[in-house]
N, C-alpha and C positions, 0 to 999 in steps of 0.2 A: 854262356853255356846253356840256360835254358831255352833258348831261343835255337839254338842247335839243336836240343834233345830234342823240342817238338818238332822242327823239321826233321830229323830221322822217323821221329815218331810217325810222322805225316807217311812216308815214304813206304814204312812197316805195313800201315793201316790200309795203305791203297793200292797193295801189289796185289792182292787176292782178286777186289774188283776191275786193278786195272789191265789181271789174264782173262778175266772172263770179260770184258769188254773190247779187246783183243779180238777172241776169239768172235765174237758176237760182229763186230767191223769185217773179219775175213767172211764169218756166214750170210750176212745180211748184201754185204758190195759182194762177195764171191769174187773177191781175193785170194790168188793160191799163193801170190808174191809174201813170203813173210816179211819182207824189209819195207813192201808199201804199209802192210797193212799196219805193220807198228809204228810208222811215222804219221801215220792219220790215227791210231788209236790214241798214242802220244799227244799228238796234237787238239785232239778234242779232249781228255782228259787233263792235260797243260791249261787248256782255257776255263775249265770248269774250276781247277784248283788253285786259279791264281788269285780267288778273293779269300781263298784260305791261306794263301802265302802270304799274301797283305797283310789280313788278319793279323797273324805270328808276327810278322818283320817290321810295318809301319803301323802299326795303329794304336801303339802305345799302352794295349789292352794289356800284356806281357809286362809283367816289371824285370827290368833287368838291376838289379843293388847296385854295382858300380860298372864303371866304365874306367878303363885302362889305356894311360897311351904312354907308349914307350918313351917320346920324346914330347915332356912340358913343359910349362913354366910352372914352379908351383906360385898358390896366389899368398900366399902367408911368407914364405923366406928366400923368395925367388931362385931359389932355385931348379936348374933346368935335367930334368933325368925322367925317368918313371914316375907317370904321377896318376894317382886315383881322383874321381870325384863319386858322389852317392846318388842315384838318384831321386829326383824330384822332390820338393819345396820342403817336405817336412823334415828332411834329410840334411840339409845342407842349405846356407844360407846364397841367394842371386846376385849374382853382379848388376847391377844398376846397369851399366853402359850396352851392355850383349844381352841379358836375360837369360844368359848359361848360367850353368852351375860352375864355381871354380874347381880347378884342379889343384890339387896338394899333393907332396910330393909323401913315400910314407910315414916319413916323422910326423909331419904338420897333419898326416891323417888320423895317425892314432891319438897325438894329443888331442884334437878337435872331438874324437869320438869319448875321450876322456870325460 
């Protein structure tokens, strides 16, 4: 979810620069086409923001607490349904063989959180 709210956030923050840079591609090429000039404004704005999307989505900067999958094995009573795990080491103990964190299903979450 937070990893969502910033990318909205992203979206909110760069509509104002990304009409006047818009306009600025129509003034500057002398573009009257509105559909080019927002596929190239788009376009150079897209590639400017994409180390900001990284940033957010892969670099690990963001913490997201847990992660959810619908279908797992939990690693404590094997059982297989909805299972959470917590993020990173201090949270939750690694599997030796993968380096992942396991997944628990919610009972085995909340006792462990006990």
């Amino acid at each position: 979810m937070l990893k969502y709210l910033l990318y909205v956030l992203r979206w909110v923050v760069l509509a104002v620069p990304g009409a006047l840079f818009f306009n600025k591609v129509k003034q500057i090429f002398g573009i009257e086409d509105v559909y080019l000039a927002m596929i190239i404004s788009q376009a150079v704005m897209g590639a400017m923001v994409y180390f900001v999307d990284r940033l957010i989505f892969t670099s690990g900067r963001v913490p997201i607490p847990w992660e959810v999958r619908r279908r797992a094995v939990c690693a404590d009573c094997g059982r297989v349904g909805r299972c959470y795990r917590a993020a990173g080491t201090r949270c939750c103990d690694r599997l030796a063989t993968s380096g992942a964190a396991a997944f628990r299903c919610e009972d085995c979450a909340v006792k462990r959180a006990q």
